[in-house]
ZAVO-909850 format. One line per 5 residues: number of its first residue (from 0); their letters; for each residue x, y, z of C-alpha. Coordinates in steps of 0.5 Angstrom, whole numbers, plus 2048, in hexadecimal, padded with zeros to 3 digits. Layout:
N
NUM	A	X,Y,Z ~ ...
END
This chain:
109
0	XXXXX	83C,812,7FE ~ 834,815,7FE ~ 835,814,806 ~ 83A,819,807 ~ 835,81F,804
5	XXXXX	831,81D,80B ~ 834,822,810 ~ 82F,824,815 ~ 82D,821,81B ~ 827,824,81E
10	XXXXX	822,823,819 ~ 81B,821,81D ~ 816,81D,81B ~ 80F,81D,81E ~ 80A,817,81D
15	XXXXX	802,818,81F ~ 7FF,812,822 ~ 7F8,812,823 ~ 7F5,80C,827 ~ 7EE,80B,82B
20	XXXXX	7EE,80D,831 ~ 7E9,807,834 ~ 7E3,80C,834 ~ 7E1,80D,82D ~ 7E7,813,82C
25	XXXXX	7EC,813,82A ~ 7F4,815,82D ~ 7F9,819,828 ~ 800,817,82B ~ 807,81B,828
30	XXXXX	80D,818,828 ~ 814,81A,825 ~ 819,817,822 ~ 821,81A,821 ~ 824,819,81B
35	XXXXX	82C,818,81C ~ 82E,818,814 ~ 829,81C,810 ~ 829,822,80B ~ 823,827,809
40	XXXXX	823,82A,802 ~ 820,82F,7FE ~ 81C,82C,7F9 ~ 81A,831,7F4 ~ 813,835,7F3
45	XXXXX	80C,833,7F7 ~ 809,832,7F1 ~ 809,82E,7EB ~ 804,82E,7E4 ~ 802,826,7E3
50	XXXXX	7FC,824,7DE ~ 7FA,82C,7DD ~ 7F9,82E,7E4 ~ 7FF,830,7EA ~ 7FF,82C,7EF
55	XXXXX	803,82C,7F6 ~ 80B,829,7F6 ~ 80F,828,7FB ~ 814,82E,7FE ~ 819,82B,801
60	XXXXX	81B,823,801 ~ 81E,820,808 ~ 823,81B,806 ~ 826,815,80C ~ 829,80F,80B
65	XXXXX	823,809,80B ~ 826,806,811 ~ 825,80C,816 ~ 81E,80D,817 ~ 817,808,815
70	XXXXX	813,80D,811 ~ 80C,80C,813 ~ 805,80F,80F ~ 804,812,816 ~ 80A,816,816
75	XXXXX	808,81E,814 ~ 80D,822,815 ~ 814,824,815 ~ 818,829,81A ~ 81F,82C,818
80	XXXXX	822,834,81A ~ 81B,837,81C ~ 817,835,816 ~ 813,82F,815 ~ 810,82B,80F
85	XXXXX	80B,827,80E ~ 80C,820,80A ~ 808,81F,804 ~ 80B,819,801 ~ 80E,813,802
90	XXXXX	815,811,804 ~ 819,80E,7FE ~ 81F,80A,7FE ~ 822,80D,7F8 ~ 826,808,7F5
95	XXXXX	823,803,7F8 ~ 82A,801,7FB ~ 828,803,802 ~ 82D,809,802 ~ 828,80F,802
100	XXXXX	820,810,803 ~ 81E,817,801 ~ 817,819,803 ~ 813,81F,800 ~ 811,825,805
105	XXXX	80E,82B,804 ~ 810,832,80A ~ 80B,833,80D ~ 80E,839,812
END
């Protein structure tokens, strides 16, 4: 089963939400989130040729089970081991059978 590939446990991800603060400005609050069940794989290269010309790929992909976090457009990053990758895509739930969700990421330390 896909969910068997899924071994660390302390994958973080970091959701930026910005909100007004009452006088015109705005406040930038950062939550975390642990993953229990995820795994972060090599993608491949950070650069691919599309319609004549490179574009940015993504280096690695994180993959959860679609249960284990509710993905949201403010989440930026994810933290593993020391380095952190910034989210550039998506979540997609492979299959579309509720089994794995995969989402783009790019190194960034």
């Amino acid at each position: 089963m896909l969910t068997d590939m899924l071994n660390l446990t302390t994958v973080t991800v970091n959701r930026e939400t910005i909100t007004s603060d009452g006088m015109g400005g705005t406040t930038t609050t950062t939550t975390s989130a642990i993953l229990s069940l995820a795994a972060i794989w090599q993608a491949g290269s950070n650069n691919r040729w599309l319609s004549d010309r490179i574009t940015r790929a993504s280096t690695h992909v994180l993959a959860c089970e679609p249960s284990e976090y509710t993905w949201t457009q403010d989440d930026r990053t994810v933290s593993y081991g020391g380095a952190t990758y910034k989210i550039i895509g998506r979540p997609d739930d492979v299959f579309n059978k509720g089994e794995i969700m995969v989402i783009p990421l790019e190194v960034q330390s």
